[in-house]
C-alpha positions as CSV (number, residue, x, y, z in Angstrom):
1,X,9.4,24.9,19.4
2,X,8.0,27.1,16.8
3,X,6.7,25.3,13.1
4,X,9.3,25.6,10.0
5,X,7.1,24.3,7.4
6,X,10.0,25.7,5.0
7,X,12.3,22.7,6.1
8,X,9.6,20.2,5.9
9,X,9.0,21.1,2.1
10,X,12.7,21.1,1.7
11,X,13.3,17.4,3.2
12,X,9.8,16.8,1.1
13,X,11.3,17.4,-2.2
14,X,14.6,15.7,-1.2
15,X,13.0,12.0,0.4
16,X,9.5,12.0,-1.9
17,X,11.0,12.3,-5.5
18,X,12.9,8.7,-4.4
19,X,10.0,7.3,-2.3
20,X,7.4,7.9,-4.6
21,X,8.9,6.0,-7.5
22,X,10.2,3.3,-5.1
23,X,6.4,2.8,-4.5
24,X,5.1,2.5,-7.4
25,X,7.6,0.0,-8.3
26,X,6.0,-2.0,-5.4
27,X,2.8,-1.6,-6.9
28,X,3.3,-2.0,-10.1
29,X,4.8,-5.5,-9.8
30,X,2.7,-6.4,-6.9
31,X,-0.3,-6.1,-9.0
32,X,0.4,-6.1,-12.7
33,X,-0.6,-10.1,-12.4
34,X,-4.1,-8.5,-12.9
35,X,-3.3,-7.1,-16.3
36,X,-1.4,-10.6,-17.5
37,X,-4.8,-13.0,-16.2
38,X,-6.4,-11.2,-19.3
39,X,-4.2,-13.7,-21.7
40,X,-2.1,-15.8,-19.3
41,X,-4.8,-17.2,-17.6
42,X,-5.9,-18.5,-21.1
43,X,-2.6,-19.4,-22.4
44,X,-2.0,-21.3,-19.3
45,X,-5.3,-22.9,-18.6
46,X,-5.9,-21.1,-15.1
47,X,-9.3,-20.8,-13.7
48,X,-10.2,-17.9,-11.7
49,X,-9.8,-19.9,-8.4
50,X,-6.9,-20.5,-9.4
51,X,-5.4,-17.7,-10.5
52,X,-6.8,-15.5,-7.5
53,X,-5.1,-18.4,-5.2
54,X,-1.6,-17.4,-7.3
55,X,-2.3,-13.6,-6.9
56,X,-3.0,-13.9,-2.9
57,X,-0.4,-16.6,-1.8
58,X,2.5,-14.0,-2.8
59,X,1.3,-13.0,0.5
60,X,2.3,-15.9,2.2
61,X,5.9,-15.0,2.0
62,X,5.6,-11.2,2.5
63,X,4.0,-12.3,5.7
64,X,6.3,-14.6,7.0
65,X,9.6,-12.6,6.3
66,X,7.7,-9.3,7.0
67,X,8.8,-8.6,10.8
68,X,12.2,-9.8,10.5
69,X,12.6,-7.9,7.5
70,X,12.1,-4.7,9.0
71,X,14.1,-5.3,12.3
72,X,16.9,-5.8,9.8
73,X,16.1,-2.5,8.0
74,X,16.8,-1.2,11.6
75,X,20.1,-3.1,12.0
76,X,21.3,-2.4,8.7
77,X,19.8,1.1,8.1
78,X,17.2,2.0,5.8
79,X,18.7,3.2,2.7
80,X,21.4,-0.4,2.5
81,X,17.8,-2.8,3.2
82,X,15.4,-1.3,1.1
83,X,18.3,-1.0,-2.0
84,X,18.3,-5.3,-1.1
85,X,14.8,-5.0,-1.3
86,X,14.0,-3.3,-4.8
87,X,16.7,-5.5,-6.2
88,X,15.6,-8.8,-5.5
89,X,11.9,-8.1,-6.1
90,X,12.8,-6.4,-9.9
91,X,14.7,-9.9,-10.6
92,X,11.5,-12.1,-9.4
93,X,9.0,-10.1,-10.8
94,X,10.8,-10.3,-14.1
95,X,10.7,-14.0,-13.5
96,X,6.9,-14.1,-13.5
97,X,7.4,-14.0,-17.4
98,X,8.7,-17.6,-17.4
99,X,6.1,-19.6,-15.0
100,X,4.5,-22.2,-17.4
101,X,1.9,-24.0,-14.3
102,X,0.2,-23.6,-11.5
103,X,3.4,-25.0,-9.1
104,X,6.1,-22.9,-11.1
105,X,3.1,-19.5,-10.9
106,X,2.2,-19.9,-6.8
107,X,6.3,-20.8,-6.4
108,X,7.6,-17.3,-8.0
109,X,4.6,-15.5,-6.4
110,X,5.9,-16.8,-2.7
111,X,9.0,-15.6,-3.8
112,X,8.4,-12.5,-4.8
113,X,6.7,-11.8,-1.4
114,X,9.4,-12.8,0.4
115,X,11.4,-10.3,-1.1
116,X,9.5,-7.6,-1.1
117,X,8.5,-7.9,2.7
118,X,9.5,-5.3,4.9
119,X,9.4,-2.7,2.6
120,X,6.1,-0.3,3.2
121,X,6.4,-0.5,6.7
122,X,10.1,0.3,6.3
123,X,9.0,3.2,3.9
124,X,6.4,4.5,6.8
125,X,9.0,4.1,9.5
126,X,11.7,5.8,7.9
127,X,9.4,8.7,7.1
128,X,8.3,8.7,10.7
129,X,12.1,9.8,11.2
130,X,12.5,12.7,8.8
131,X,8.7,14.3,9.1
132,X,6.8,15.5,12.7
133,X,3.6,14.8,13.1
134,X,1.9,17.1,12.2
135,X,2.8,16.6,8.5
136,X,3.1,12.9,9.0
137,X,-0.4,12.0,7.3
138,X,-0.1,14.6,4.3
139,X,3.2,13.1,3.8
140,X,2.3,9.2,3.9
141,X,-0.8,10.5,1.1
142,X,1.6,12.0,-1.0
143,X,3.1,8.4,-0.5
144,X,0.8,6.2,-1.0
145,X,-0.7,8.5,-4.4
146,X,2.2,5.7,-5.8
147,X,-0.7,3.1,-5.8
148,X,-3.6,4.7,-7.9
149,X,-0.8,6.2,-10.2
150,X,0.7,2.5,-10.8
151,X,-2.5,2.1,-12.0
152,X,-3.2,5.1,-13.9
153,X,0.4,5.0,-15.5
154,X,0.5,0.6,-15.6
155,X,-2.8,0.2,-16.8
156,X,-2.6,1.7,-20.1
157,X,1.3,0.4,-20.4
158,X,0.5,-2.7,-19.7
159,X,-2.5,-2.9,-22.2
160,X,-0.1,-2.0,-24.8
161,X,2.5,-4.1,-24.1
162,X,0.3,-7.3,-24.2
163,X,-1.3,-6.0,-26.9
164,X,1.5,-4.7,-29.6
165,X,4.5,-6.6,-28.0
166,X,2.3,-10.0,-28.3
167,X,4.7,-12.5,-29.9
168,X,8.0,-10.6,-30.4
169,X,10.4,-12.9,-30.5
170,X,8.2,-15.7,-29.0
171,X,6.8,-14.3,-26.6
172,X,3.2,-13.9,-25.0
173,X,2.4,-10.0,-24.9
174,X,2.0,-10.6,-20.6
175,X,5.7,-12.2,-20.6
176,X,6.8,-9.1,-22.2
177,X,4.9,-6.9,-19.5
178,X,6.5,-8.6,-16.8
179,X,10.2,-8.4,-18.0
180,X,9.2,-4.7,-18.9
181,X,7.9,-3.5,-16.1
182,X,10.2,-5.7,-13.3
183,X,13.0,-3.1,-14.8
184,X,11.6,0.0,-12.3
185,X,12.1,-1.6,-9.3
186,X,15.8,-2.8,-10.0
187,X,16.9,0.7,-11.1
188,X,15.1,2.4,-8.1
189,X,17.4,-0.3,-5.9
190,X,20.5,1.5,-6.9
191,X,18.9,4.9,-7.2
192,X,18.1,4.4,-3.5
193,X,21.4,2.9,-2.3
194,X,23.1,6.0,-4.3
195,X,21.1,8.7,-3.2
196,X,18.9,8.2,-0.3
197,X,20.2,10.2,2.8
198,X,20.2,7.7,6.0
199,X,18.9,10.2,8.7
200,X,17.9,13.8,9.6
201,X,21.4,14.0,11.2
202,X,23.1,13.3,8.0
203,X,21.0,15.6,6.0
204,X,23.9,17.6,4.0
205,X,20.9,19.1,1.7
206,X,20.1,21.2,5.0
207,X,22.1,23.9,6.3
208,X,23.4,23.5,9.6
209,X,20.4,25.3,11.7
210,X,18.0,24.4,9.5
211,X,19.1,20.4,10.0
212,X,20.0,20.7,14.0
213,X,16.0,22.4,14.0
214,X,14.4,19.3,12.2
215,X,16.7,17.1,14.7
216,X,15.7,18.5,17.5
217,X,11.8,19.2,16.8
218,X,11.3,15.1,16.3
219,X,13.5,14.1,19.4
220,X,11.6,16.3,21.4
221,X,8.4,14.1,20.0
222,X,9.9,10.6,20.6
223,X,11.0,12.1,23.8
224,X,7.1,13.3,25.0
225,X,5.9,10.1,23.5
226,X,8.6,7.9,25.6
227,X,8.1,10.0,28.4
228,X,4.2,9.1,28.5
229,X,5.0,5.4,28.0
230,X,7.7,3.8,26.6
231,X,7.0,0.5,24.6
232,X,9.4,-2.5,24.3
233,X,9.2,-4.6,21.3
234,X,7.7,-7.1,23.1
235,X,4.8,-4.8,24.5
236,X,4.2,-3.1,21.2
237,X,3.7,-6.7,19.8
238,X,1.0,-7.3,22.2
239,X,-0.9,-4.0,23.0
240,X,-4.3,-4.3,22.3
241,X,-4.4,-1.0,20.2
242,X,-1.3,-2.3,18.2
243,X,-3.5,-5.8,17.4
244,X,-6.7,-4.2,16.4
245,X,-4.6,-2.0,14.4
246,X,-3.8,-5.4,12.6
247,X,-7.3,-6.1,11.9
248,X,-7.4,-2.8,10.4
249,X,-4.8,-2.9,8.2
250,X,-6.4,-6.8,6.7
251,X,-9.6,-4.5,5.4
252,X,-7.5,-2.1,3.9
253,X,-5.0,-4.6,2.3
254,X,-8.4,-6.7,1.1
255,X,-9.8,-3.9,-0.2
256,X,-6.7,-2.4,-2.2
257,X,-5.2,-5.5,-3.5
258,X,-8.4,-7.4,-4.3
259,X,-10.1,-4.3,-6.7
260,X,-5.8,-3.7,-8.1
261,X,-5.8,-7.0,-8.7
262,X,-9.0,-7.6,-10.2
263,X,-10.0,-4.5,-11.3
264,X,-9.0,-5.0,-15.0
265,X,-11.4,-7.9,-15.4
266,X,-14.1,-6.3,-13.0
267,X,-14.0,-3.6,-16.0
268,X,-12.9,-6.2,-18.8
269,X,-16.7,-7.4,-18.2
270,X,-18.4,-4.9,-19.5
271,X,-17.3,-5.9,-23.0
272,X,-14.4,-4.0,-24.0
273,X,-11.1,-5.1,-25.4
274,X,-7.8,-5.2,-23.9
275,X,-6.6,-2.5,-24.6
276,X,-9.6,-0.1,-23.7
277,X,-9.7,-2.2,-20.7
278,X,-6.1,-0.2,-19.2
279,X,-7.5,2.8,-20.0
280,X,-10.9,2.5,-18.2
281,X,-8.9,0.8,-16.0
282,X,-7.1,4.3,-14.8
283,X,-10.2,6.3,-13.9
284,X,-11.1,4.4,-10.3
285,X,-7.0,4.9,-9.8
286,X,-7.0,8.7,-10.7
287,X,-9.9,9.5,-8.3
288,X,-8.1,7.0,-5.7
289,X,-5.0,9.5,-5.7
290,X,-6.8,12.8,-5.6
291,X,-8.7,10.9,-2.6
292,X,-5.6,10.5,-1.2
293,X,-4.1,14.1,-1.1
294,X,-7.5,16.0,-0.7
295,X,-8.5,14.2,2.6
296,X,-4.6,13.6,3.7
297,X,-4.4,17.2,3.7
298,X,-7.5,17.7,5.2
299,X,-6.6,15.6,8.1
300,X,-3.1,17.2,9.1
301,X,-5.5,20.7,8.7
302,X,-8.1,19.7,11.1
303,X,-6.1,17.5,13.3
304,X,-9.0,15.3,13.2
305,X,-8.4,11.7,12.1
306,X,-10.6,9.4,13.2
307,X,-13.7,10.3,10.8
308,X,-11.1,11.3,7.7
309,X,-10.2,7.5,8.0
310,X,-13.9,5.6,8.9
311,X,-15.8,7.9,6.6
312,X,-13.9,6.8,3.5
313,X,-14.1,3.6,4.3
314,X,-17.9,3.7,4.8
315,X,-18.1,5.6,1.2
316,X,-16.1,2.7,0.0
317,X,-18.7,0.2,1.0
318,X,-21.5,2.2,-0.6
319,X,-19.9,2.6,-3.6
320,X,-19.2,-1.5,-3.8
321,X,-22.3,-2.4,-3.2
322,X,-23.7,0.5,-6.0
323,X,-21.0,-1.4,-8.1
324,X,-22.7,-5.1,-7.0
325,X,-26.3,-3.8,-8.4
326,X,-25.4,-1.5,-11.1
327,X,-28.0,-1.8,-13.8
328,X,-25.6,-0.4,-16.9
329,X,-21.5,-0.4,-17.1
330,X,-21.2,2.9,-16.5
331,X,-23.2,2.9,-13.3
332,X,-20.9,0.1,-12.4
333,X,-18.5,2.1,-13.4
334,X,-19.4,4.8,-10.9
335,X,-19.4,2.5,-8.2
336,X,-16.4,0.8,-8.8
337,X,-15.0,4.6,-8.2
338,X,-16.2,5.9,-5.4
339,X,-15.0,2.6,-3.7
340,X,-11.5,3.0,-4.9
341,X,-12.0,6.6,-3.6
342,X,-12.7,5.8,-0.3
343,X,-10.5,3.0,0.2
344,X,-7.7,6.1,-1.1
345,X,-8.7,8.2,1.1
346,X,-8.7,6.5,3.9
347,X,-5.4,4.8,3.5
348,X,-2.8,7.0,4.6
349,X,-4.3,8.3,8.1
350,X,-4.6,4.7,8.9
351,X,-0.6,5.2,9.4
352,X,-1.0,8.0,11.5
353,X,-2.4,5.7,14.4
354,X,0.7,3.5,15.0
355,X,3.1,5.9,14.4
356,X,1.3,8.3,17.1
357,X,1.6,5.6,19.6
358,X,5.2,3.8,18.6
359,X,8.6,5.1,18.4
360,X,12.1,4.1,17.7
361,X,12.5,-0.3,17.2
362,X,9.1,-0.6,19.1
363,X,7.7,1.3,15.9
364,X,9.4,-0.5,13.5
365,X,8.5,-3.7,15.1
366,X,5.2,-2.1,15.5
367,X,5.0,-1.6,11.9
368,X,5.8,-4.9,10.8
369,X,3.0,-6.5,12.4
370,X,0.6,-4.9,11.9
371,X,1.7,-4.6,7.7
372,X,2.2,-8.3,7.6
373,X,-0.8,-9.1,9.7
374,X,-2.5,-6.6,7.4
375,X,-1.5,-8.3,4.2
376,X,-3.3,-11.6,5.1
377,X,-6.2,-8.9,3.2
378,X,-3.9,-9.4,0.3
379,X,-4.3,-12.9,0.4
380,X,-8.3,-13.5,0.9
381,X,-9.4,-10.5,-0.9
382,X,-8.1,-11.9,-4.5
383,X,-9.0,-15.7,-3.2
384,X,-12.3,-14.8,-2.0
385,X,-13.4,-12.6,-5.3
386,X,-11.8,-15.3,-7.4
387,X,-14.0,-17.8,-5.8
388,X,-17.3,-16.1,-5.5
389,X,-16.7,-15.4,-9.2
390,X,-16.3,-19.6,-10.1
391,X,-19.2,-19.9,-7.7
392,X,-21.9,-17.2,-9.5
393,X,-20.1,-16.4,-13.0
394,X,-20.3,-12.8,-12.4
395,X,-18.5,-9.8,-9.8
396,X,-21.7,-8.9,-8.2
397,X,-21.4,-11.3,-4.7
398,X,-17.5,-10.4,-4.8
399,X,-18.5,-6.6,-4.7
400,X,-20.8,-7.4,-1.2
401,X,-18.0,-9.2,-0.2
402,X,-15.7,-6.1,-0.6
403,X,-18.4,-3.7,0.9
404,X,-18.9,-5.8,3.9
405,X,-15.2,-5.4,4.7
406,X,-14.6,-2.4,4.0
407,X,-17.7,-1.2,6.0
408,X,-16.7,-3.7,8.9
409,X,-13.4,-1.8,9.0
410,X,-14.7,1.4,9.3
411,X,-16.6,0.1,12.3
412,X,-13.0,-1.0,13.8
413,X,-11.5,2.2,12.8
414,X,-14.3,3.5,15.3
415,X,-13.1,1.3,18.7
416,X,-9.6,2.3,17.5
417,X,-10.7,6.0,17.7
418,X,-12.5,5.7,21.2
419,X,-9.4,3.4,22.6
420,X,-6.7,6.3,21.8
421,X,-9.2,9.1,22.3
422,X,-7.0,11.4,24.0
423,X,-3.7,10.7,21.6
424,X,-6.0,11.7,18.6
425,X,-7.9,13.9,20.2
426,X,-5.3,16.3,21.0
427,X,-2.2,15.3,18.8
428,X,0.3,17.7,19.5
429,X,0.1,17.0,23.4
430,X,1.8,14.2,25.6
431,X,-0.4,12.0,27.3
432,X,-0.6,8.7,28.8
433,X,0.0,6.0,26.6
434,X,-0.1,3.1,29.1
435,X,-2.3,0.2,28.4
């Protein structure tokens, strides 16, 4: 079936401009908690044990409601679920404004986890219905360039709000942030419900050939992948790819969410105030995002993926570990980038692995666990940097931490590579799947 690379730009431009947004809302809120521990953590009297414990356990509800969450995106359709999605997570988040201890901080963190579960791998499962695969990984970049820019955008927005908003009408500059900045995710909940299309079938933006080609090029995928071997839920749940997979996804979550969540009192140390803070705060997240699309692209180019995912993550190590001994700021500085870099631009061709392998609820299901497995990272990254920083008064034995995992998933991303050698090897051909 010959290549319309005109159609896929058109259903680009259609399903991106409300993704991408979407996304950052996700972000944004997921991770501004590391902007607000500059002044809330005094205001309250957190340590940083304590505070990192608050920032990780919102994973303990995003995990537990992750999997069914996403079966019901299936049942109920993508566009009606992740609408429920935005909405309740914009409320909670906007919530975080009025915690006043530890119980009432880790309760709305929960919360807000619970409500927000099911949503990337939702996003990544619904794209793996509009895109082949051959664009898949470009596309998931172009995606996931939401997380640096919530950073390069939030960063600086969130260091003026605490600092110029700071006691209007009594409140604490990071109350403000959080009511300010919960707003995206509730209008992008009715922007989606609005305007997302449901399907490739229903695509109206498409004219008629255009729309019955893009339908027919990515059944005859699901159709070559099915035909090689066919997963169940239950089997996708259990294959030994799918699992290590999950392991996978744990370093990437650790390493994205524990330097987004700390990262603006990693570069708070160096001596600057809050405000300068979000702005040195954006550079790591700008070379993140060009990470991302340079090496996304480069992947779908080559067809190579393997490498484009375990040589990031390797760079990410080094530059962790440059970060651990740095002997100025800037050097630290330096480091601190190149590990958000890698960890960038390895990020989306991790997705490509699962969705290669999965299709229809077995993906979904697929999806799920290994995103919910995956965000136990979320969890121990912003524990375990909280606690090595009580434990030595400074981010050098958190930055080993970080390089060990990040190089540790590399080495998984490696087995993962050999294990689906001939899926990755030659991607555009049907082969056998079967464990």
């Amino acid at each position: 079936m010959n290549d319309r690379p005109d159609v896929i730009a058109k259903v680009a431009w259609r399903i991106l401009p409300i993704l991408l947004p979407c996304y950052f809302a996700a972000f944004l809120d997921r991770v501004n908690i590391g902007f607000a521990a500059q002044t809330m953590n005094r205001d309250l009297g957190f340590s940083a044990s304590a505070f990192g414990f608050g920032a990780g356990i919102f994973f303990l509800g995003y995990v537990l409601c992750e999997l069914p969450s996403n079966l019901l995106l299936v049942r109920f359709g993508a566009r009606r679920w992740i609408a429920r999605i935005l909405i309740t997570w914009g409320l909670l988040s906007a919530m975080t404004a009025f915690v006043w201890d530890t119980t009432s901080f880790y309760s709305v963190r929960v919360l807000l986890g619970a409500a927000e579960a099911g949503f990337f791998p939702g996003m990544i499962f619904f794209m793996s219905l509009w895109f082949p695969r051959r664009y898949r990984v470009g596309m998931f970049a172009l995606f996931n360039i939401a997380v640096p820019i919530s950073s390069v955008i939030g960063a600086p927005v969130s260091g003026l709000v605490i600092t110029y908003l700071n006691g209007l009408h009594g409140l604490a500059g990071w109350q403000w942030m959080f009511v300010i900045e919960g707003l995206p995710a509730l209008i992008m909940g009715f922007v989606v419900l609005f305007k997302l299309p449901d399907s490739p079938d229903k695509a109206d933006f498409l004219p008629a050939e255009e729309r019955d080609w893009l339908v027919a090029k990515l059944a005859s995928e699901r159709a070559e992948q099915e035909v090689a071997g066919r997963f169940s839920i239950g089997r996708a749940l259990s294959d030994p790819r799918v699992l290590l997979m999950c392991l996978i996804a744990v370093g990437l979550v650790w390493g994205t969410t524990g330097i987004a969540i700390w990262m603006p009192q990693f570069v708070q140390a160096f001596g600057l105030t809050t405000l300068q803070t979000g702005f040195v705060t954006a550079i790591p997240a700008a070379f993140m995002a060009i990470s991302m699309v340079v090496v996304g692209r480069h992947a779908d180019r080559t067809g190579e993926r393997v490498w484009h995912t375990a040589g990031p993550f390797l760079a990410s190590a080094a530059g962790f570990v440059l970060a651990a001994v740095a002997p100025s700021p800037i050097i630290g500085l330096i480091g601190l980038t190149i590990g958000a870099a890698g960890i960038g631009g390895a990020s989306p061709n991790i997705w490509y692995f699962p969705t290669r392998l999965l299709t229809g609820a077995a993906a979904a299901a697929g999806l799920a666990l290994i995103n919910s497995v995956g965000s136990t990272g979320g969890f121990f990254g912003p524990a375990v940097i909280g606690f090595m920083k009580d434990l030595t008064g400074g981010f050098g034995g958190a930055m080993l931490v970080l390089a060990a995992a990040m190089a540790a998933t590399a080495c998984a991303i490696l087995v993962l590579g050999a294990m689906m050698h001939e899926l990755v090897r030659r991607p555009n051909l049907a082969v056998e799947t079967r464990a």
